[in-house]
N, C-alpha and C positions, 0 to 999 in steps of 0.2 A: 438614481433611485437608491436609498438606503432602504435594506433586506434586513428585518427581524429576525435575528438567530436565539436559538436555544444551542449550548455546548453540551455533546453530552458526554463524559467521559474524561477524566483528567490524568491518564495514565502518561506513559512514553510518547505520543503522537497526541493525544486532547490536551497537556499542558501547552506544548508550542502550539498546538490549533488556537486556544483560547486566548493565546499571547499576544495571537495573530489578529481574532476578530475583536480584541479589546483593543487594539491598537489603528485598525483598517478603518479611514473614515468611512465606508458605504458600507459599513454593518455596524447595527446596533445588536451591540449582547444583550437578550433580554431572561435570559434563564439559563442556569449550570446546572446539571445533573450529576453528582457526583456520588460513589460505591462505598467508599472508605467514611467510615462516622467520623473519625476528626477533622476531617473536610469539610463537613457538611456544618451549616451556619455558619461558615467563613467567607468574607467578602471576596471574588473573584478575583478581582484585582490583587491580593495576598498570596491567594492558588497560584496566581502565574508569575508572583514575584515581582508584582509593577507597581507595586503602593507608592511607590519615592519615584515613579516616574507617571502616574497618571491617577494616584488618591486614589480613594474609594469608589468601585462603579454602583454601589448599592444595588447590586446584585447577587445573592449569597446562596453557595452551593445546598440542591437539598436532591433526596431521593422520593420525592413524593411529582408520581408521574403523573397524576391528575392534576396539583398545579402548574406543572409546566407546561399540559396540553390544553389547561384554559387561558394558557397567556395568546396562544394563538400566534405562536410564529409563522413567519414565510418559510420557512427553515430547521431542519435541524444538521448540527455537523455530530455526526453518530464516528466516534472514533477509540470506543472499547475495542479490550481484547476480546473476541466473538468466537474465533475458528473453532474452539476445542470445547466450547458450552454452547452450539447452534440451538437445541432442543431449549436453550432459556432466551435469547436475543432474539430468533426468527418471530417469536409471540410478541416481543417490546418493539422490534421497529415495526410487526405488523398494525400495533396499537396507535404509534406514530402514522402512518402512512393513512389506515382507517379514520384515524382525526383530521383528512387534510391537508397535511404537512410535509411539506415535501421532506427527501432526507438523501444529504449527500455523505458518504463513509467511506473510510477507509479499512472497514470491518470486512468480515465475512467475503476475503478477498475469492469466493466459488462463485461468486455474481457478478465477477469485472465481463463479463461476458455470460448476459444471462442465457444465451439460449444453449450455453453449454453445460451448465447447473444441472444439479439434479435436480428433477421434478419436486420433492419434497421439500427442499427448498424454495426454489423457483414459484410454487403455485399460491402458496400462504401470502405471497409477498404481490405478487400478481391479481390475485382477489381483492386484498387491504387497495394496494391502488386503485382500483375500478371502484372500490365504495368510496372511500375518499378525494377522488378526483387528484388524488396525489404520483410524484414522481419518485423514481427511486434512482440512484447513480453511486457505485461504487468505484474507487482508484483510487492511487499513488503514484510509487516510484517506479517499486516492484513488487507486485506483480503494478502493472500500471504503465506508466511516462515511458518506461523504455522499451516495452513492449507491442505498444499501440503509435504512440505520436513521435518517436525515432524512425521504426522503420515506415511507418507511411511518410511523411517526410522524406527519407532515404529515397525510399521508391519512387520519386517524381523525378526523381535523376538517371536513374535506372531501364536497362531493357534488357531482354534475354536471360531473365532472370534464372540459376542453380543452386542459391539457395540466399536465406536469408538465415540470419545470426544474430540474435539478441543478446549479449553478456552483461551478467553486475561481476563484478571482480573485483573484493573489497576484504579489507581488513576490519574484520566485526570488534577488534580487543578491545576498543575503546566505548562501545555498545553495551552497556548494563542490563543486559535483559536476559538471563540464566535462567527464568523460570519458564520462559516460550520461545524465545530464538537456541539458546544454550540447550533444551530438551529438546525440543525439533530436529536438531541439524543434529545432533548428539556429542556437542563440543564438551570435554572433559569425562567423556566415557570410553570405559573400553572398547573392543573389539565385541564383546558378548552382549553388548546391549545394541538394541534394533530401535532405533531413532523413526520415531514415525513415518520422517520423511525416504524414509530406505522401504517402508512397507508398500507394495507392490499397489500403484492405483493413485496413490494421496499426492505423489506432483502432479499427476495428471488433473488432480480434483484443484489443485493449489494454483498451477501454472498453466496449465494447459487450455484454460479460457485465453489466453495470451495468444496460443498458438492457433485452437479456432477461429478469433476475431479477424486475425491476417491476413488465414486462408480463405475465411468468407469474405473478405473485404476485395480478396484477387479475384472469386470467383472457381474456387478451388476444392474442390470433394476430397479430403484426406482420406486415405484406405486406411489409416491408424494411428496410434502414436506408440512410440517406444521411451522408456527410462532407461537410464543409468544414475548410479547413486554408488559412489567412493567415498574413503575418507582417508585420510593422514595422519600418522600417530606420532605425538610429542617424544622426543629425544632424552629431554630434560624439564625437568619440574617450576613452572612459574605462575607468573599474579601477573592479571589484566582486571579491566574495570568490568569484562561482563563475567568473567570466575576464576579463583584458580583453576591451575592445569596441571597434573600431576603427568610426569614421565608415561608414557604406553600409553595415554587416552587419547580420543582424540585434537586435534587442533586445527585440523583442515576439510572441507569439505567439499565436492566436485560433484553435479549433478545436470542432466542435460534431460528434457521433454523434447522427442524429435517428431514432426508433422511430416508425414510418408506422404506421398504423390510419386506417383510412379514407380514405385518400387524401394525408393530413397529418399533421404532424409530431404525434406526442401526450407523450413522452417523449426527451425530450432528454437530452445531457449536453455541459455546455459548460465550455469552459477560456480564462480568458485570464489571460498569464501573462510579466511583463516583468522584465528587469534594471533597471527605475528606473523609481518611481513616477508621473513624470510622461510615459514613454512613452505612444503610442497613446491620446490621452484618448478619441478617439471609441469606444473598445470598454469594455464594462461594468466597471465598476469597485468598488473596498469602498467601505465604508462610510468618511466621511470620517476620519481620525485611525487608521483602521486600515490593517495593510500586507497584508491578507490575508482572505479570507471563507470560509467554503462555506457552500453558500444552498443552500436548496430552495423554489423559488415553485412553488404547484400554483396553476393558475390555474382557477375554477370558481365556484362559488357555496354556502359563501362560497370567495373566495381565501383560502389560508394560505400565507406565506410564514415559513420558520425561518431563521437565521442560524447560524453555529457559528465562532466563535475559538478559540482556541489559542496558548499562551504557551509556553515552554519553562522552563527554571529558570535557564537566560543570560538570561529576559526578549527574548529572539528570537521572531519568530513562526515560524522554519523547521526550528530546534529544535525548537518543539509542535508543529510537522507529523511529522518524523521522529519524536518520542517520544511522540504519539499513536497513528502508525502501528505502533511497537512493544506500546503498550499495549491497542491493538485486540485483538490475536491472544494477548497473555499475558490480560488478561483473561477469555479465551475457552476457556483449557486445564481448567477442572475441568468445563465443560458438554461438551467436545469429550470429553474422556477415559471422560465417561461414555455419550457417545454410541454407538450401533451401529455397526459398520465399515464403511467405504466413505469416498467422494469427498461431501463434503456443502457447505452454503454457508449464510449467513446466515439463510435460509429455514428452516434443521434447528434451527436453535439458538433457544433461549427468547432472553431479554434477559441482558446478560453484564457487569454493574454490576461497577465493582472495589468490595472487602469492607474493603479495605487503609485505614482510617480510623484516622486522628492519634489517637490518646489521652491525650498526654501534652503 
């Protein structure tokens, strides 16, 4: 069955989304939604750089949300920046969702586990679905893939379980994105500026659906969660692709969301995460020769621990993070479409293999 898609969003993760569904036999692109004016009235195919390998799709970016909701998709892939303007997106995908359309994101990652969301959230988006008969599913990588479908995986090997350990462990320098990853984590600031993500509550709002879906999945009443948030200060002054770095700011970043049962940490989710690989060697690291992990060690009896890389098709590792994270949620559109209406998460959906296999 070919699935009518609308793209909406052609940032870091909707370029390669859209690369993806203009190229994916079992999706027809039939509408771009794009933010940026000089985008907009340009043929799709141009946006994602594929005119010399598949012409024109006569599809052309516009911001006019009424005609893309009279196209009538099975689908939208919703992959704006979302986190830091909720009060403007929560009203746009509820419009989507109100018109019947289902919508899979890699947005507004406080919903990869909706019943951990806050309410104000959660409920706008919960209503639109029950008037629209529509679905809603958000993931990626991370928060996402290595959080949900690593360690459950993991666990089918597993017994006597002491804890469980989620890591992404990657070198971001080659990640362009200074205005939301680079201000987040607070990479090339001093010690005096307070990175959102250090503000007391925001991994829990960011990550910490990771860590309830787990525990519920185990069967598990968490007594709490705990943060920690570090960071590492550059030595000497340089240039990467996501910013300069000037000596004394930061360049490294260590932060852990820990899921309490009994007293102690049982499910964790840890991040560390530098502009140069030889930053911070005292915090965990990949595997040698590689620039990037995500792990899941369950520690117990026996241990299992899984590994997961990711390449891009520049042969980048930050590439396969972003066009993994796009292929998470496109992989996931003919299980979501067929699913019952509502706010759902990884736990609703069977396994979501892509089908899309070389033949030739």
């Amino acid at each position: 069955m070919v699935h009518r898609v609308v793209q909406w969003g052609t940032g870091n993760v909707g370029y390669h989304s859209l690369r993806h569904v203009i190229r994916h036999p079992d999706l027809e692109l039939v509408g771009l939604h794009a933010f940026s004016r000089h985008k907009q009235g340009v043929d799709a195919a141009e946006i994602a750089g594929l005119t010399g390998e598949v012409g024109k799709t006569g599809v052309l970016a516009t911001d006019d949300i009424d005609a893309l909701l009279a196209l009538k998709p099975d689908v939208v892939v919703y992959t704006v920046k979302a986190e830091t303007r909720p009060n403007e997106v929560i009203p746009e995908l509820a419009r989507i969702l109100a018109a019947g359309i289902d919508v899979v994101s890699s947005s507004m990652i406080f919903l990869i586990y909706p019943p951990h969301a806050d309410a104000g959230m959660r409920e706008p988006l919960a209503a639109a679905c029950k008037e629209g008969g529509s679905t809603f599913y958000v993931s990626g990588i991370d928060p996402g893939f290595s959080g949900d479908v690593l360690p459950l995986a993991a666990l089918q090997m597993a017994d006597r379980i002491e804890e469980i350990r989620v890591q992404e462990l990657c070198d971001y320098s080659t990640y362009p994105d200074p205005e939301f990853t680079g201000v987040s984590f607070g990479f090339g600031r001093d010690a005096d500026y307070t990175p959102p993500l250090a503000i007391p509550g925001i991994l829990q709002v960011g990550w910490g659906g990771m860590v309830r879906m787990i525990a519920d999945a185990l069967g598990l009443e968490l007594e709490g969660m705990r943060e920690k948030f570090e960071r590492d200060y550059a030595e000497q002054s340089y240039d990467t692709a996501m910013m300069h770095v000037d000596a004394g700011t930061c360049e490294a970043v260590h932060f852990e969301i820990e899921g309490i049962v009994g007293g102690k940490p049982v499910i964790v989710t840890e991040h560390v995460n530098r502009l140069r690989r030889d930053s911070a060697p005292h915090w965990p690291q990949p595997p040698v020769g590689r620039n990037g992990v995500h792990r899941c060690i369950v520690t117990g009896n026996p241990s299992v621990q899984l590994e997961c890389f990711v390449t891009g098709e520049d042969g980048d590792h930050n590439t396969g993070g972003v066009q993994a994270t796009a292929m998470r949620i496109i992989n996931a559109i003919p299980a979501v479409c067929a699913h019952a209406p509502g706010l759902i998460s990884t736990l609703d959906l069977p396994w979501t293999p892509s089908h899309n296999v070389v033949r030739n």
